[in-house]
C-alpha positions as CSV (number, residue, x, y, z in Angstrom):
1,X,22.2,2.5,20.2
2,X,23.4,0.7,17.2
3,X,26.9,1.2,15.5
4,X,27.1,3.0,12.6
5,X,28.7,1.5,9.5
6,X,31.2,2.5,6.9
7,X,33.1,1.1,3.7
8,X,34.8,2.5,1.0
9,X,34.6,1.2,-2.5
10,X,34.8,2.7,-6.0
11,X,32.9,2.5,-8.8
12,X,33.1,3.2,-12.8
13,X,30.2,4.2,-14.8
14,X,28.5,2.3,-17.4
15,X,27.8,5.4,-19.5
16,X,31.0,7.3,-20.0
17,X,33.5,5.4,-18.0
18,X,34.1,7.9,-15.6
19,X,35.7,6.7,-11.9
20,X,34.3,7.5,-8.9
21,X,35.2,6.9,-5.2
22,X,32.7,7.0,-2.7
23,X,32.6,6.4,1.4
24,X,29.0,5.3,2.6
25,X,27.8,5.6,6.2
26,X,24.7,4.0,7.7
27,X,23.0,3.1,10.8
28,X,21.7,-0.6,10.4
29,X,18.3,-1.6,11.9
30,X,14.2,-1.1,10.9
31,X,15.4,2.6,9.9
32,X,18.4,2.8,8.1
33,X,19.8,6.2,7.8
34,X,22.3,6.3,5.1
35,X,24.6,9.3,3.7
36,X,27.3,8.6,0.7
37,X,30.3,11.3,0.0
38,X,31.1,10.8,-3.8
39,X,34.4,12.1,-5.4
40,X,36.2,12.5,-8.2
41,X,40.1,12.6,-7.9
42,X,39.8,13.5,-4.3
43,X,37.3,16.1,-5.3
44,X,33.7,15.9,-3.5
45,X,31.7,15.8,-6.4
46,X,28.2,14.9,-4.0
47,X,26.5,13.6,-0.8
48,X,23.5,11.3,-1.9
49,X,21.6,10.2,1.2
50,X,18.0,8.7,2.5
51,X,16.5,6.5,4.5
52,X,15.2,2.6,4.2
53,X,11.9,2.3,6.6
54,X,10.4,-0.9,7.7
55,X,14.2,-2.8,6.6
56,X,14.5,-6.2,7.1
57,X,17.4,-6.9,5.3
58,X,21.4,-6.8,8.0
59,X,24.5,-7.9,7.2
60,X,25.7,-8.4,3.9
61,X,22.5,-8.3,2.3
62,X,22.1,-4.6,3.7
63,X,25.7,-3.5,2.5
64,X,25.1,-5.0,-0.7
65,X,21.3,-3.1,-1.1
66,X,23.0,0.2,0.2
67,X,25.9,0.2,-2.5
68,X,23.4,-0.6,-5.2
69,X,21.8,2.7,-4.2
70,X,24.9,4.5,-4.2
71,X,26.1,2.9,-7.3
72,X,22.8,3.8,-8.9
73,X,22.8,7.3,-7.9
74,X,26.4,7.5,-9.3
75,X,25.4,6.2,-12.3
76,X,22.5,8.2,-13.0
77,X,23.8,11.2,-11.6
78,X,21.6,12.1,-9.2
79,X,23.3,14.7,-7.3
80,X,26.5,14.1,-8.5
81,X,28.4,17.4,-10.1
82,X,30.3,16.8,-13.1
């Protein structure tokens, strides 16, 4: 069974300049299950999630890939309440 993951970063939109924390958990291997909880000064403000099939990427690489999907779905508010 393979560990799952978590970090903790937070990230400011481009487009309006608004801050948002966010904790991301995932489960690194050929499927990646991933789940993000977003908020806004403490306040959950979303849950983005998914899966990456057939990854080949681990380590850093897979972190980095992961928070540009978070970061992305922050940005475009996908999910995310206002």
């Amino acid at each position: 069974m393979t560990q799952r993951e978590t970090l903790e970063d937070i990230y400011t939109r481009k487009i309006g300049g608004e801050r948002y924390s966010y904790r991301l958990e995932y489960t690194p291997g050929v499927q990646v299950d991933w789940r993000a909880e977003v908020f806004q000064d403490n306040a959950l403000k979303g849950s983005p999630g998914g899966q990456l099939r057939d990854n080949t990427l681990d380590g850093a690489a897979l972190r980095q890939n992961l928070i540009a999907l978070v970061e992305i779905t922050i940005e475009n508010m996908l999910g995310i309440a206002e």
